[in-house]
C-alpha positions in Angstrom: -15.2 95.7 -151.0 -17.2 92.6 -151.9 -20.1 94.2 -151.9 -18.9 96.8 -154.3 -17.6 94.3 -156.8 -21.1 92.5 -156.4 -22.8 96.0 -157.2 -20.5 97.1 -159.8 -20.9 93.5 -161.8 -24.2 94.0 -161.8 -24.1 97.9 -162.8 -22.2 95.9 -165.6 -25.0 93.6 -167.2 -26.9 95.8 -169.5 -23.9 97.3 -171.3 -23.0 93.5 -172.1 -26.2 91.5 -173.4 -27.2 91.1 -176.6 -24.6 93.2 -178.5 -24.9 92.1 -181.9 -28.7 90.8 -181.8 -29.0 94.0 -183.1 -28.8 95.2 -186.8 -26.8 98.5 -187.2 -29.6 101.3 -185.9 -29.0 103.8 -187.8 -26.9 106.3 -190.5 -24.5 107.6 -187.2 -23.7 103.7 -186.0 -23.1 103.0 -190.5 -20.3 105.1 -190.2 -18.7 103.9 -187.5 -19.0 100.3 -188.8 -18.2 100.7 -192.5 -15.7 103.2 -192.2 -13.1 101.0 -190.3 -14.0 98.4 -192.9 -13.1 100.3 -196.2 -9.9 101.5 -194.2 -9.0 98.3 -193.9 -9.6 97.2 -197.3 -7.9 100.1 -199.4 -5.0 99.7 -196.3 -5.5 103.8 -195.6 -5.3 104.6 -192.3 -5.1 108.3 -193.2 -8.2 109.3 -195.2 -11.5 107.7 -194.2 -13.8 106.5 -196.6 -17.8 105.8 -196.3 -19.5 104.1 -199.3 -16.5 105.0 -201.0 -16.1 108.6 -200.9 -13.8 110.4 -198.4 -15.7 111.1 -195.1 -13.4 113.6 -193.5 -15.7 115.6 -190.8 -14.3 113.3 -187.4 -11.2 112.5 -186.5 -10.5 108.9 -187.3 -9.8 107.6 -183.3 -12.9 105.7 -183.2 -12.6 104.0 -187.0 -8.9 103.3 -185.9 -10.5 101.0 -182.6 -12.8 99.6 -184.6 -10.7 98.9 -188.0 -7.3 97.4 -185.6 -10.4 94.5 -184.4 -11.5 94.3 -187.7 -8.1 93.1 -188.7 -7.8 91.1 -185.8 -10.6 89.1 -185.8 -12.8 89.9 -189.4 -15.4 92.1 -189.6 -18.4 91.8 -187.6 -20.6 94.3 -186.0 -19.8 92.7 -182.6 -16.6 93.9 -182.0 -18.1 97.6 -182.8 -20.7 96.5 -180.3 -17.8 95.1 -177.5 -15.9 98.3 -177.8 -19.0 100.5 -177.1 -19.8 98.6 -173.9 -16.4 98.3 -172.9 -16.4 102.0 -173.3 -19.5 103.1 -172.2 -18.9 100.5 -168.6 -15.3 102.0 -168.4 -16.8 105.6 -168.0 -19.0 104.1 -165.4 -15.8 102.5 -164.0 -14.1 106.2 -164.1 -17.1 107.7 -162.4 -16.3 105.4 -159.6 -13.1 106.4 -159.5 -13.5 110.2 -159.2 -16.1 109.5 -156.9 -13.3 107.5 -154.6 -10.5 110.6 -155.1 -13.7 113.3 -154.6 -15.3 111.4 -151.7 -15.0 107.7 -150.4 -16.6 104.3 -152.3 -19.7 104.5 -150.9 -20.6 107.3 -152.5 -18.4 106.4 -155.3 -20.3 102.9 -155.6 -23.8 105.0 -155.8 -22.9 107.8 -158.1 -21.4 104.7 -160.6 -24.9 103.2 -160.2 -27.0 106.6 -161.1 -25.1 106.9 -164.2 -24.6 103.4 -165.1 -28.3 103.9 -165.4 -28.5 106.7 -167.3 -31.0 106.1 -169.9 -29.3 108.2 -172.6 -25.8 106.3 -171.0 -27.5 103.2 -171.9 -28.9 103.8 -175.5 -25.3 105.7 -176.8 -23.2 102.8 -175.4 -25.3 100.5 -178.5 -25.3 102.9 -181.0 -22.5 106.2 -181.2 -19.3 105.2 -180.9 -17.8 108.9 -181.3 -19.7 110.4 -178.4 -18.8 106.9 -176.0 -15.1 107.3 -177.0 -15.3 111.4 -176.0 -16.9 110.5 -172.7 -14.3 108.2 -171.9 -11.6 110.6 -172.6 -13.2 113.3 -170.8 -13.4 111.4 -167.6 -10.5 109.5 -167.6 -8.8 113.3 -168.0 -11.1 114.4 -165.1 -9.9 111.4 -162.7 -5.8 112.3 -163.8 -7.1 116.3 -163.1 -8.4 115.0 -159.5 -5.1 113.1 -158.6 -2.8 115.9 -159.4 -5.2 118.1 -157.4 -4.6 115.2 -154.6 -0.8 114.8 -155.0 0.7 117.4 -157.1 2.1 114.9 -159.4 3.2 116.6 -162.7 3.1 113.1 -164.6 -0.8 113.1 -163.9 -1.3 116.6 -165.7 0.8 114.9 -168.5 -1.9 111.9 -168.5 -4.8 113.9 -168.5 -3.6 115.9 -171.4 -3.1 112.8 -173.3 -6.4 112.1 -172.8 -7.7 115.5 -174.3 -5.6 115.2 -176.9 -7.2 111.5 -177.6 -11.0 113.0 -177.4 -9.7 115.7 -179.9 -8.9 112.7 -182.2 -12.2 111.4 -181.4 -14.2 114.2 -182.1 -12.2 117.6 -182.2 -12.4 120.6 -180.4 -15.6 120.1 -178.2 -12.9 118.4 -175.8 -11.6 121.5 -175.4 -14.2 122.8 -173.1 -13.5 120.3 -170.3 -10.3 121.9 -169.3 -11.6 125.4 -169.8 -14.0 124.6 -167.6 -11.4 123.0 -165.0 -9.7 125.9 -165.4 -12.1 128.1 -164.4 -12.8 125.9 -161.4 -9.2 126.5 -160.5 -9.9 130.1 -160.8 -13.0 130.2 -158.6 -11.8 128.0 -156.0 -8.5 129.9 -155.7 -6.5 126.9 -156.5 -5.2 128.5 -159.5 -1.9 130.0 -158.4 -0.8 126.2 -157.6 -1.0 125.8 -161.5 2.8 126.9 -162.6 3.4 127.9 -166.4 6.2 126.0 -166.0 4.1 123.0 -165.1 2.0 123.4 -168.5 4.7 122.9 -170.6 4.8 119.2 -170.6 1.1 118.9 -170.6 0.4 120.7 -173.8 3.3 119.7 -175.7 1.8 116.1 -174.9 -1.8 117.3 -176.1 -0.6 118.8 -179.4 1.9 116.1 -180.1 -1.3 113.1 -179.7 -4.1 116.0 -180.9 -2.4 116.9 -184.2 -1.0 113.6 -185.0 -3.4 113.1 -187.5 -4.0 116.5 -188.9 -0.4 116.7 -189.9 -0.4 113.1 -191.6 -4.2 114.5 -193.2 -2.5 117.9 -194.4 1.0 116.0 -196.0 -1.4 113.7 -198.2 -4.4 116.2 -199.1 -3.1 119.5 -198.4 -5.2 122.5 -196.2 -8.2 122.0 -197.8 -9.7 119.3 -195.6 -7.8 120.4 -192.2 -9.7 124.0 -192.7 -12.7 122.3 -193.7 -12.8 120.5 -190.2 -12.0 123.3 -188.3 -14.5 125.8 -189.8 -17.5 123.9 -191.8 -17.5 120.8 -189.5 -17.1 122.6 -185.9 -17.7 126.0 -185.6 -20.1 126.0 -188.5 -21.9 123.6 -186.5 -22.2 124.9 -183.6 -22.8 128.9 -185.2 -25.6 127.2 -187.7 -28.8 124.6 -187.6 -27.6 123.6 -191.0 -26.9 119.6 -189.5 -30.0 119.8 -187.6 -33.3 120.8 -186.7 -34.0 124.4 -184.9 -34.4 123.9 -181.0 -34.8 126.7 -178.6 -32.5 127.4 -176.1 -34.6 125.4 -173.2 -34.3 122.0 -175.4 -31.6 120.2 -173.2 -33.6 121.3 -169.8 -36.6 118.6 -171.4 -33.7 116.3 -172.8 -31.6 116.2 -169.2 -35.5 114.9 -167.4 -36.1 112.1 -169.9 -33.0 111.4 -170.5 -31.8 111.1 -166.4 -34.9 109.8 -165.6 -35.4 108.8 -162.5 -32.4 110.5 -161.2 -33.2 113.8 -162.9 -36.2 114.4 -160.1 -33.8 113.7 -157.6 -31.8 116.1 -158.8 -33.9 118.9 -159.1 -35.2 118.7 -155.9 -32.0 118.3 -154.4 -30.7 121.7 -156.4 -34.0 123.4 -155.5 -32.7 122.7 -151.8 -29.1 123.5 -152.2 -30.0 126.8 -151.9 -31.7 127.3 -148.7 -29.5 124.2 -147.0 -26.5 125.6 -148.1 -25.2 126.2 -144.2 -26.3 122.9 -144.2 -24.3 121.5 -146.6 -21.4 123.2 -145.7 -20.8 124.8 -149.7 -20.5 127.8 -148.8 -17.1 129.5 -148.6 -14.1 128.8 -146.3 -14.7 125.2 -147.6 -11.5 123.6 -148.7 -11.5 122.3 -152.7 -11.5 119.2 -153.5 -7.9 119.6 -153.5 -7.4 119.8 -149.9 -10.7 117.6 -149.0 -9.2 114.7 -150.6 -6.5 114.2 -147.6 -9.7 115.4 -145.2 -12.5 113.0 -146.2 -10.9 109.6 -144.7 -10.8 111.7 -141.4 -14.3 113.6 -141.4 -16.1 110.2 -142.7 -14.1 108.5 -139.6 -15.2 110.9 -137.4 -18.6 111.9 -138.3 -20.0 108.8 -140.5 -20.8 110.9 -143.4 -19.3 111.6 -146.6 -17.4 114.6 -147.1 -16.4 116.9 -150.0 -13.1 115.5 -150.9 -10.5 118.6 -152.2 -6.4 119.5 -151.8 -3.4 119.5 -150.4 -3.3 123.4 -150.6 -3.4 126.0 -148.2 -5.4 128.3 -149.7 -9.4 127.8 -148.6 -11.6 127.5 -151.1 -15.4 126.5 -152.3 -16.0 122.5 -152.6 -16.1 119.7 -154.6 -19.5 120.3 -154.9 -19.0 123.6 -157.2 -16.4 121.9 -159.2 -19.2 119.2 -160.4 -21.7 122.3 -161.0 -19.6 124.2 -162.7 -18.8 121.0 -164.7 -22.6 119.8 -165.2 -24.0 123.8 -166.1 -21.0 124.1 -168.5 -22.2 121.8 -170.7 -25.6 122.8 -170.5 -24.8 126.2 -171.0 -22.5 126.0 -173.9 -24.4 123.8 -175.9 -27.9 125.6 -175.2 -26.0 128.8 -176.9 -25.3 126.6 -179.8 -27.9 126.8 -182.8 -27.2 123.0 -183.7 -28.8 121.1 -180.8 -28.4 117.5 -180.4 -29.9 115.5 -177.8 -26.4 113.6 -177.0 -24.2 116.6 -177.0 -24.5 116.9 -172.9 -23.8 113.6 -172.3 -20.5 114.2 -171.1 -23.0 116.3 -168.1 -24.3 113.6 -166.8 -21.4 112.2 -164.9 -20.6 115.5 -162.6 -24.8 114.8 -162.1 -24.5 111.3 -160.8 -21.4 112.3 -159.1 -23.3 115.6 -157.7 -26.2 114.0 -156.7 -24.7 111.2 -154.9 -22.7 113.0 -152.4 -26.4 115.3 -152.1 -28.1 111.9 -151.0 -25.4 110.3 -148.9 -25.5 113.6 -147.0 -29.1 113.7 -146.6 -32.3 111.7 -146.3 -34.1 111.6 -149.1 -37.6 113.1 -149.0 -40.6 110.6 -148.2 -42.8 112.3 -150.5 -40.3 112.2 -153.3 -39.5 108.2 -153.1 -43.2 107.1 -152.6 -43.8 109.3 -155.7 -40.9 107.6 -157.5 -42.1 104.1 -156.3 -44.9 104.6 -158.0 -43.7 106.5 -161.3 -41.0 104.3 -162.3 -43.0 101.0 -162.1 -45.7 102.8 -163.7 -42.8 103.4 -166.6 -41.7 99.7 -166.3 -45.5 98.5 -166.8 -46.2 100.7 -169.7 -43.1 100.0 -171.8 -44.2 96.2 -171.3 -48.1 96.9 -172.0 -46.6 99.0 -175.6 -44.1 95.2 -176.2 -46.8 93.5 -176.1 -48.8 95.0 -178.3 -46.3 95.3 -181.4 -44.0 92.4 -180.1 -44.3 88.5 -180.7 -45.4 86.8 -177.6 -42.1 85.6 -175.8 -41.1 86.1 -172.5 -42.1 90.2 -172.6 -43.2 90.0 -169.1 -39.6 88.8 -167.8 -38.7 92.4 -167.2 -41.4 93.1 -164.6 -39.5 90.9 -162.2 -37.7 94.2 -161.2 -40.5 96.4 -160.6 -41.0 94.9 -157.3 -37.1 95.4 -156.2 -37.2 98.9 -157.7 -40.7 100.0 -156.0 -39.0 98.6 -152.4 -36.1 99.9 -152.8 -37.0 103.7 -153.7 -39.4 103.4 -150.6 -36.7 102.1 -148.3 -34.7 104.7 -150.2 -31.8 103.1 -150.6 -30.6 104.4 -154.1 -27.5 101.9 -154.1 -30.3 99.0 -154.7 -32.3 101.5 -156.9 -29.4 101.5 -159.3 -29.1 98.0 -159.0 -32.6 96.9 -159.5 -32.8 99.5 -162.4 -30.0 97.9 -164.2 -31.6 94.0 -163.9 -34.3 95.8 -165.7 -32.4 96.9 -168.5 -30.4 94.1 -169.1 -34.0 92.0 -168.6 -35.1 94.8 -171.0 -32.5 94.5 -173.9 -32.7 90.6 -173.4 -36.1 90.3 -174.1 -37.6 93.4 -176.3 -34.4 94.0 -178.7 -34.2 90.9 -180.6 -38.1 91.1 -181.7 -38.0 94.5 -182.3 -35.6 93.7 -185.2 -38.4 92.6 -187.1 -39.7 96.6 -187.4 -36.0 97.9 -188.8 -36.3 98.4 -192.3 -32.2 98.2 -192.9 -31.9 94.5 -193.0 -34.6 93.5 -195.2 -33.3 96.1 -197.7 -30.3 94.7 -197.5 -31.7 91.1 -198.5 -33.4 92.8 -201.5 -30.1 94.5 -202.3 -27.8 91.3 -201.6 -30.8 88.6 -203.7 -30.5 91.6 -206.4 -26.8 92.0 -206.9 -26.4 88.3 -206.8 -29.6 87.8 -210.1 -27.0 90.8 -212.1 -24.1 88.9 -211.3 -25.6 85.6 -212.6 -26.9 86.8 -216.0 
């Protein structure tokens, strides 16, 4: 247990340094800082306002976090910063968590470390507070989803649904495809007929009671207008249109997911390219129990055999494995958002997770081809040199170098390939990373030193 606290603290750094060395990045962080701050001022709670005029296309969850520190503590970009990372280190927390109910906390411990060190994880957890906030929700439904699978407990259906019901105030209906895809996991797996109407009652009176909360209070003050607006323009206009963004084809998040789960994304594909021809290996083939019925199992068959196990339920009924329930998770996203015509690099984050978690139980299962981490050993430090050689060309001289000190632990580790200490060494890079290249680079954001010009301006009218 020690040894996981030490791991996780670590997992914790990057999300935690240098939160406000930063200047707002760009137009989608604005929002999410100003918009808390003119609620607050004109004391509206209801109907957001950006520079002044109504900004109605999210629901206000996030601007309602940021606004209630706001009026806690003042405004300051910090505490949008601290909520972020809290946030974005909770989802790593839940990861763990559904790692422990799916499997056991070793490979828990390592799928928390693969996506703690998720480079689009990472970048999001500084910058989008709408998209951290959905994640969160989304897991945190997944882990209350994974203990009623473990103990039948109605009150954890009730919890999850809260959940949904806060990612809907966080971003709308995209939340809705995590329990449709639950659901059809249920269906698959034959776990379905455990699910009673009766026991769906409380669960969606919960999610419309937290979901709509705001949409009523939106539709009493400004009438339909806005509440169809949201529905239609700002959702399924958005996803039936590339109006809000530039045309992609329908292979753009197959590039995004290898950049943006880089190094783990080569793991990953070899590891799927096996699944196939392992499967008797890997024992995911049918007559499998769900993770339903492997949850009371995998204390046993770890005790027994030393190796993790797919966790699944208390039901009778056999089924496929935990490891199709994280599939069917991970290709759900990928799917549904390749089929929409606005494509945004972020909108599979909520993906990655069922990856780390995926790919962890793949590795604890089986060795890790040589080939693959000498490869690795030498990629990722070849990454880590590079990013330093391009700081210190366009960066003062400091201490750029500092982040090397992990290319050594990374390059070892993958060789040894012991991913739990890849994780680890890859996060003392980032944190070295952020420490040292983020404050500099402040010097190339335009935003601040229009803002002088702006501020020195207004101040000159005022005087004359």
């Amino acid at each position: 247990m020690i040894k996981r606290i030490i791991f996780l603290a670590i997992f914790a750094l990057p999300f935690f340094v240098v939160l406000d060395e930063s200047s707002v990045w760009d137009a989608n962080e604005a929002f999410y800082v100003q918009t808390p701050r003119e609620m607050l001022e004109r004391g509206d709670w209801v109907v957001p306002y950006f520079n002044g005029e109504p900004r109605l296309n999210k629901p206000p969850l996030s601007y309602w976090l940021v606004g209630g520190l706001y009026s806690l503590f003042g405004v300051s970009l910090f505490w949008e910063r601290l909520i972020l990372a809290i946030l974005g280190f909770g989802s790593v927390l839940l990861v763990y968590r559904a790692g422990t109910l799916l499997f056991n906390g070793r490979t828990a411990l390592l799928a928390a470390g693969i996506f703690a060190t998720t480079f689009r994880l990472l970048m999001l957890s500084r910058r989008l507070l709408i998209d951290i906030l959905l994640l969160f929700c989304l897991l945190a439904a997944l882990v209350f989803f994974l203990e009623w699978l473990r103990r039948e407990r109605r009150s954890a259906l009730v919890v999850a649904a809260v959940f949904i019901g806060l990612g809907f105030l966080a971003k709308g209906p995209v939340v809705l495809l995590a329990p449709a895809l639950l659901g059809l996991y249920l269906v698959i797996s034959g776990d379905w007929h455990r699910l009673k109407i009766r026991q769906l009652l409380l669960p969606a009176v919960a999610f419309l009671l937290v979901a709509s909360s705001w949409f009523l209070l939106l539709l009493l003050k400004l009438g339909w207008d806005p509440v169809i607006d949201f529905f239609l323009k700002e959702n399924l206009g958005r996803f039936a249109n590339v109006d809000y963004g530039p045309a992609r084809g329908p292979f753009y998040y197959a590039g995004v997911f290898l950049g943006d789960f880089f190094p783990w994304s080569l793991f990953f594909v070899v590891a799927l390219a096996s699944l196939g021809a392992q499967a008797s290996h890997l024992h995911w083939g049918k007559g499998r129990p769900a993770p339903s019925a492997a949850l009371a199992q995998s204390s046993v068959s770890k005790a027994q055999t030393g190796r993790d196990a797919p966790c699944p339920s208390a039901g009778e009924t056999p089924a496929l494995s935990a490891g199709l329930l994280l599939l069917i998770w991970f290709f759900g996203y990928l799917v549904v958002f390749s089929l929409s015509h606005n494509k945004q690099e972020y909108y599979i984050l909520p993906a990655y997770p069922a990856a780390a978690l995926w790919l962890a139980l793949w590795a604890r299962r089986h060795p890790v081809p040589s080939w693959l981490s000498w490869i690795l050993a030498v990629l990722v430090p070849a990454v880590i040199v590079g990013l330093y050689l391009f700081a210190a060309l366009i960066l003062p001289a400091g201490m750029l170098w500092l982040p090397l000190l992990a290319v050594p632990l990374v390059a070892a580790s993958l060789i040894l390939r012991r991913l739990d200490h890849t994780a680890a060494a890859l996060a003392v890079f980032y944190t070295l990373a952020f420490v040292c290249y983020l404050p500099p680079f402040e010097a190339y954001k335009p935003v601040p030193a229009f803002a002088r010009t702006i501020e020195a301006e207004t101040e000159r009218l005022a005087a004359e």
